[in-house]
FIFI-176452 format. One line per field, with one value per residue (C-alpha): residue number from 0; residue in one letter; x, y, z. Coordinates in nm, 4 decimals. Layout:
N
seq = (NUM_...)
type = (A_...)
east = (X_...)
north = (Y_...)
up = (Z_...)
end
This chain:
301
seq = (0_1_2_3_4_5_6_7_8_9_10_11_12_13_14_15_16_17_18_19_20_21_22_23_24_25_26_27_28_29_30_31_32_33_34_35_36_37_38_39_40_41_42_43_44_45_46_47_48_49_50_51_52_53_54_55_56_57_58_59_60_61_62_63_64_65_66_67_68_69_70_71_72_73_74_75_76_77_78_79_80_81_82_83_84_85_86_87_88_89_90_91_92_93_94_95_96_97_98_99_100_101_102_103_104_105_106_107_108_109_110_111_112_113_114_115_116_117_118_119_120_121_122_123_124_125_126_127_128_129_130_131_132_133_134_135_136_137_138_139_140_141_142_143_144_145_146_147_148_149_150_151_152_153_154_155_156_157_158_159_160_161_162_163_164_165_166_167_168_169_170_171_172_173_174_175_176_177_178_179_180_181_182_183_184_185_186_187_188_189_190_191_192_193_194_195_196_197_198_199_200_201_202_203_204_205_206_207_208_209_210_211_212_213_214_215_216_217_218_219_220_221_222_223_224_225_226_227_228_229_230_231_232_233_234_235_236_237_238_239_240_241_242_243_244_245_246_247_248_249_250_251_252_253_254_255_256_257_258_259_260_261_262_263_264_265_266_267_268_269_270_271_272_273_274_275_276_277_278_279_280_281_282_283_284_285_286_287_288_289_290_291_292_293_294_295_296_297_298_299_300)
type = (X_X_X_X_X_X_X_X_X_X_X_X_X_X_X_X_X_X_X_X_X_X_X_X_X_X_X_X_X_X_X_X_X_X_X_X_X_X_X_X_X_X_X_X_X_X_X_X_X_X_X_X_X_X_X_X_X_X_X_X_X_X_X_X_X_X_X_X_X_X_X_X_X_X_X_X_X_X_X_X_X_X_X_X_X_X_X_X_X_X_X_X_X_X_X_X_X_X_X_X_X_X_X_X_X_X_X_X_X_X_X_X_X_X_X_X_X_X_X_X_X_X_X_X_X_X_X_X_X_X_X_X_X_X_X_X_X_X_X_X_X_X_X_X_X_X_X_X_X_X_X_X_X_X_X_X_X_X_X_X_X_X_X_X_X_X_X_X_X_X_X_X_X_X_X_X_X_X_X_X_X_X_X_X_X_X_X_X_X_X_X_X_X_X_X_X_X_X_X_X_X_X_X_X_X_X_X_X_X_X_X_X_X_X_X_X_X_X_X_X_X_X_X_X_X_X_X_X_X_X_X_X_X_X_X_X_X_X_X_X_X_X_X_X_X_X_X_X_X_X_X_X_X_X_X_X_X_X_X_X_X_X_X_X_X_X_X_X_X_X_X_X_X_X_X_X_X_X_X_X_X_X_X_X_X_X_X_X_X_X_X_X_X_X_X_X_X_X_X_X_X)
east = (0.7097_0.5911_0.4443_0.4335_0.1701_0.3238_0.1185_0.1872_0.2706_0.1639_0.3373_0.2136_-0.0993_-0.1872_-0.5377_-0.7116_-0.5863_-0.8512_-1.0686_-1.0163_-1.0877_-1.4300_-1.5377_-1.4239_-1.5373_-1.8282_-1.5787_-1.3558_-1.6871_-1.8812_-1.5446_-1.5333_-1.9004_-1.9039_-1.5852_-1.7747_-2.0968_-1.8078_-1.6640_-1.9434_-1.7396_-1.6748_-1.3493_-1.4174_-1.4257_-1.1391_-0.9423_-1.0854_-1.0731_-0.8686_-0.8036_-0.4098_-0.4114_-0.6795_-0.5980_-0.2522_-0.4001_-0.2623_-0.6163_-0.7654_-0.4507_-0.4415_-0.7502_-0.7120_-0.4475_-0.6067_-0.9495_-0.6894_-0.4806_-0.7600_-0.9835_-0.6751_-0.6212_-0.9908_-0.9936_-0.6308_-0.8454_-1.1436_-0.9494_-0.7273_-0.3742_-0.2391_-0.0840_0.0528_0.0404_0.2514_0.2830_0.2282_0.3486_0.3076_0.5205_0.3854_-0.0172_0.0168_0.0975_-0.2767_-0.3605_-0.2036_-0.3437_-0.6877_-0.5540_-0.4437_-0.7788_-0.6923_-0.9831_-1.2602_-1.2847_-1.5033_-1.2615_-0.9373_-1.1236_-1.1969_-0.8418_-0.6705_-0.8604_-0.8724_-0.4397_-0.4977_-0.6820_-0.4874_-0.1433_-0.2976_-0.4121_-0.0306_0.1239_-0.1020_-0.0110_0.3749_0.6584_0.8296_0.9843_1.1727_1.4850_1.6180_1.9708_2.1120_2.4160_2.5407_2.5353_2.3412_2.5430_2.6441_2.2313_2.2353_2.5492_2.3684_2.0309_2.2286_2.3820_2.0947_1.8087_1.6748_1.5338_1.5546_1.1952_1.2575_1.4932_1.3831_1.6375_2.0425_2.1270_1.8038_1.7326_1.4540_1.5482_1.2540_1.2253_1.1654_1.2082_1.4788_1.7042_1.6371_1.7483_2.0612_2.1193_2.0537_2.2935_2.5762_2.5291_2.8381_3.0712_2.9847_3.0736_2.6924_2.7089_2.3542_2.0720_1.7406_1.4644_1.1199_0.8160_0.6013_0.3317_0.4960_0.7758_0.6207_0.7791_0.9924_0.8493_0.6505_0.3762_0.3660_0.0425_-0.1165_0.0314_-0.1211_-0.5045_-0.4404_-0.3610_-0.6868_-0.9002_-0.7312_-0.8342_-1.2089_-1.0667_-1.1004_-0.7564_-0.8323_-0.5016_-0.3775_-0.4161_-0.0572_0.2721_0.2409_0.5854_0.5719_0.7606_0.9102_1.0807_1.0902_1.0101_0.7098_0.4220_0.1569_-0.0743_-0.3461_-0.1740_0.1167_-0.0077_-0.1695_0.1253_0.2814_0.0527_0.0596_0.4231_0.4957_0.3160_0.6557_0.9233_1.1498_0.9871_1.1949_1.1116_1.4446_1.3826_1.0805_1.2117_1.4768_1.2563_1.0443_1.2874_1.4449_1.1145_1.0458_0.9158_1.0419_0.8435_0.6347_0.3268_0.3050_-0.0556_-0.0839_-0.0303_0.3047_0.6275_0.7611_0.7945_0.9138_1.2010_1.2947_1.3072_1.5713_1.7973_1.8149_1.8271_1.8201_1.7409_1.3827_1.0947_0.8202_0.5208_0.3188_-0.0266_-0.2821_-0.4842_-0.7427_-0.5189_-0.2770_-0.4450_-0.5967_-0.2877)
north = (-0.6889_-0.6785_-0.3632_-0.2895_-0.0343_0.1841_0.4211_0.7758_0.8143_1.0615_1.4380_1.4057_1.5596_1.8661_2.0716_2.0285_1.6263_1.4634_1.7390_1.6689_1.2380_1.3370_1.6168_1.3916_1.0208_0.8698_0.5483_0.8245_1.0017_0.7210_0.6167_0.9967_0.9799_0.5942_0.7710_1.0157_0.7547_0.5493_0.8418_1.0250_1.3486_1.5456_1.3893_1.4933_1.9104_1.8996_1.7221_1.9802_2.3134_2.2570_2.4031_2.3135_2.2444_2.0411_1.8114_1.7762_1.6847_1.2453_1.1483_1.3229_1.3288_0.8987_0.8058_1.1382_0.9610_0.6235_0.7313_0.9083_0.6687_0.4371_0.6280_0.6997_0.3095_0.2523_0.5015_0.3204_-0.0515_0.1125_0.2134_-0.0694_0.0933_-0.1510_-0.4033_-0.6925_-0.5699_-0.8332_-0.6216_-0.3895_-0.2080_0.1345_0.4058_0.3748_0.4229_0.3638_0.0144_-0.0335_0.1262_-0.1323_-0.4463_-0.2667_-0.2115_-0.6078_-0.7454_-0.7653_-0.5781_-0.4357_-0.0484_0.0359_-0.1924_-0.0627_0.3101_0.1868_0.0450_0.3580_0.6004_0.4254_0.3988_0.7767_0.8383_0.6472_0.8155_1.1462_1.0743_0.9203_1.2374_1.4482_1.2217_1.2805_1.5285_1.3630_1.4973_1.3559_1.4768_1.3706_1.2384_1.3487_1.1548_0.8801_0.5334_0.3298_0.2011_0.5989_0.6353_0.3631_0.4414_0.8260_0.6483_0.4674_0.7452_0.9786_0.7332_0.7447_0.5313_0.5069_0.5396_0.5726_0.4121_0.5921_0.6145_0.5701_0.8427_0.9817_0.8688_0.9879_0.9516_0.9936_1.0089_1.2609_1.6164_1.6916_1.3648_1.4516_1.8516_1.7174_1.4539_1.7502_1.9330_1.7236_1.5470_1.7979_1.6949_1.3797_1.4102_1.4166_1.6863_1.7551_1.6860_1.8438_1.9244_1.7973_2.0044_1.7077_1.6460_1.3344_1.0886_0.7991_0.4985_0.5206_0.3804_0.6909_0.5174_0.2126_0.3361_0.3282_0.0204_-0.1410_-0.0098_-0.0792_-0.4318_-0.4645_-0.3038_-0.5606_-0.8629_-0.7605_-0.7187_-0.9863_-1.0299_-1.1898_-1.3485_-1.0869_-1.1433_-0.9670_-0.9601_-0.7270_-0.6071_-0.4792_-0.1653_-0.3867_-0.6358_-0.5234_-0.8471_-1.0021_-1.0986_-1.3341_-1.4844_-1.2882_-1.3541_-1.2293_-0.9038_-0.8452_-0.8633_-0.6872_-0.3994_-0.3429_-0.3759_-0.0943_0.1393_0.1484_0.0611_0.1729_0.2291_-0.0168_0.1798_0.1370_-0.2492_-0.2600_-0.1016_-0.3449_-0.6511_-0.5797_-0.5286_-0.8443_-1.0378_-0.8763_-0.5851_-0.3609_-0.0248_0.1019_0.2865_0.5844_0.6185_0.9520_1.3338_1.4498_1.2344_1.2003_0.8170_0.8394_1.1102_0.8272_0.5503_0.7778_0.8675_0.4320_0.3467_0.5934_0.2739_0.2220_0.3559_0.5422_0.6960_0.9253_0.9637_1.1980_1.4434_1.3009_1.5126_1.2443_0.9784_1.0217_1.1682)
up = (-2.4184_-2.0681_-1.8979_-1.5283_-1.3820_-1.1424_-0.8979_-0.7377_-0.3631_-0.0972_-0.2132_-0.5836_-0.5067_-0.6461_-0.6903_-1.0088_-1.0477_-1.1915_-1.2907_-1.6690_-1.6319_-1.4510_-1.7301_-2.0534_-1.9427_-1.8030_-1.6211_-1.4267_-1.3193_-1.1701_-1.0003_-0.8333_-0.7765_-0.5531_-0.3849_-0.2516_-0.1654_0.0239_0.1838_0.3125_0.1684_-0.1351_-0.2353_-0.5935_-0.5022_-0.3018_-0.5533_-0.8157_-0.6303_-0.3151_-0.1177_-0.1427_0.2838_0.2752_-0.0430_0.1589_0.4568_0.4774_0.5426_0.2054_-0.0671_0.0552_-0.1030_-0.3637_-0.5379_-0.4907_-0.6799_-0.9709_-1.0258_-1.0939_-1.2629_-1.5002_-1.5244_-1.6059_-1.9120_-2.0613_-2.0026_-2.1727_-2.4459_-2.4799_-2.4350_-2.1876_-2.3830_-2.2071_-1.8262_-1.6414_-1.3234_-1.0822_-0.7834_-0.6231_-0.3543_-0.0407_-0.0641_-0.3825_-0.2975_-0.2069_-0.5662_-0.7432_-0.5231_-0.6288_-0.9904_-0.9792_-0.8404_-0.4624_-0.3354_-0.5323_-0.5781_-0.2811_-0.0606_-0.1998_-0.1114_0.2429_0.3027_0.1570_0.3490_0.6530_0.6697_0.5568_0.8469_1.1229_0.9791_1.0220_1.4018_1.4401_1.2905_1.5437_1.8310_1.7759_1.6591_1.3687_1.0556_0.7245_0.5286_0.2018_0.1325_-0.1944_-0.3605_-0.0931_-0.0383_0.1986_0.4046_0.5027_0.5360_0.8054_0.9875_1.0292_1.1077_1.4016_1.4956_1.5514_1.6764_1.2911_1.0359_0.6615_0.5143_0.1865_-0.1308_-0.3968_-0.6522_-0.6355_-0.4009_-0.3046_0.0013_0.3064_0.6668_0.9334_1.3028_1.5657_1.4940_1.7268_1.6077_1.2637_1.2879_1.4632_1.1700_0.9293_1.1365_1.1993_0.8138_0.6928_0.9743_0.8196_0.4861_0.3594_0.1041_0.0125_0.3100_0.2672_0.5438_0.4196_0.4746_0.6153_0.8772_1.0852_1.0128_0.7837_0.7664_1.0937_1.4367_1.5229_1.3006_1.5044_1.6650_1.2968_1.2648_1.5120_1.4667_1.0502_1.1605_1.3642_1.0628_0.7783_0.9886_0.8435_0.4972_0.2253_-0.0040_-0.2922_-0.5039_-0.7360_-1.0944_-1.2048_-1.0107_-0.7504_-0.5310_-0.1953_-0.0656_0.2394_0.0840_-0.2985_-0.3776_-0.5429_-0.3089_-0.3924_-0.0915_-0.0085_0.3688_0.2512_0.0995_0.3765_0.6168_0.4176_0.3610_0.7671_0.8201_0.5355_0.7941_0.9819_0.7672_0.4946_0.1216_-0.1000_-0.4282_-0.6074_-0.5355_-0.6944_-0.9929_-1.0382_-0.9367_-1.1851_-1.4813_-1.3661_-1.3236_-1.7142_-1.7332_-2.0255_-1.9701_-1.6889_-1.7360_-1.4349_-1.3040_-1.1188_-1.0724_-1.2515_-1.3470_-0.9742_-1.0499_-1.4233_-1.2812_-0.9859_-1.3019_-1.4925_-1.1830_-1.1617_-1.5154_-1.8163_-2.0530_-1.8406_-2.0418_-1.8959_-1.9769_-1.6936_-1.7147_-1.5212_-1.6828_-2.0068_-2.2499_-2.1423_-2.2410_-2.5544_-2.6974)
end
């Protein structure tokens, strides 16, 4: 039996996350408490008490789910409900969760990282016009042949058919638009502040590149898989090349998933806010077994 540790992307926010971890144990509280010595802000009170608009904002719901999703994972070590953790991987920021989570930075570095990429997506979403839209029901290869035709990209492969596109606004209303003409049954506008994962992040890209040449990666100490290739990752050079090309490119979720249960993993343990991950799991595989944990009645059930 091997277990993989999987943590929440950006969208599974929601106010009141974490609230019960800081009132019930001591490990969760100091975590919120050096977040907010790191930070320089109260990251605890917006997670607590909102409001919703700022907790959404990329730069504060980044490190929000960071700080949860380990303070969650600290009170499972503490009380020894792990197991045999073999692995671990997270959606998008959560990728930097897990690298914390598997010994690649320290907490207060993991912080800095996440809320750093937070930040610089934020300016990048301010600096351009992008949105997303998700794909319901269809194959890739009709994804790409849309992304080509509209000046697109792919940015996310969550689950068989549930698929993101990003990109400008304009090229993605017309995709949205002409998706019926197409064939494309079921295409959903996203209410979302910029288009992640597409090119219109490159000028995050860039500055996160610049800011992880300060960064020390140490070697992970459990299989890790990165979002850009789905693959497992192992050099600290590596991870970190990795980390800054996600910035801009397409969210390999589904690939994880399978990478993992191929690699060995026989249930997955979700870290964060809600079951967004566990729901993903069951639209790939009903046989995958997972277990979603946020809130301390969670945990000590």
């Amino acid at each position: 039996m091997a277990t993989a540790l999987i943590f929440s992307g950006q969208g599974a926010q929601k106010v009141g996350m974490g609230k019960s971890l800081y009132e019930n144990s001591a490990i969760a509280r100091a975590l919120y408490d050096e977040a907010n010595r790191v930070l320089g802000w109260d990251l605890a009170k917006i997670c607590f008490e909102g409001p919703e608009a700022e907790l959404t904002q990329t730069k504060v719901c980044q490190p929000a789910l960071f700080v949860h999703g380990l303070a969650v994972h600290a009170i499972l070590k503490e009380q020894g409900k792990f197991g045999d953790v073999k692995f671990a991987f997270g959606l998008s920021l959560g990728e930097v969760t897990a690298l914390t989570a598997a010994g690649v930075f320290n907490f207060a570095t993991g912080l800095k990282v996440v809320a750093e990429r937070g930040r610089l997506m934020q300016l990048a979403c301010e600096q351009s016009t992008g949105s997303m839209a998700a794909i319901l029901g269809e194959e890739r290869k009709t994804i790409y042949d849309l992304c080509a035709a509209f000046d697109i990209e792919a940015a996310n492969f969550n689950a068989p058919g549930q698929i993101i596109v990003s990109g400008e606004k304009s090229k993605v209303e017309a995709a949205v638009a002409a998706a019926k003409d197409r064939g494309i049954k079921k295409i959903i506008p996203l209410n979302v502040a910029g288009a992640y994962h597409s090119r219109l992040m490159e000028p995050a890209r860039a500055a996160f590149a610049a800011y992880l040449q300060g960064v020390t990666f140490n070697a992970p100490q459990l299989t890790v898989f990165t979002n850009t290739t789905g693959q497992a990752v192992s050099s600290p050079d590596a991870i970190r090349e990795a980390l800054v090309k996600q910035v801009v490119s397409s969210v390999l979720w589904e690939d994880c998933m399978r990478s993992a249960v191929a690699a060995g993993a026989t249930s997955f343990l979700e870290l964060g806010p809600g079951g967004v991950l566990a729901g993903l799991a069951k639209r790939t595989d009903k046989a995958w077994g997972v277990k979603s944990f946020a809130e301390f009645a969670d945990l000590t059930a």
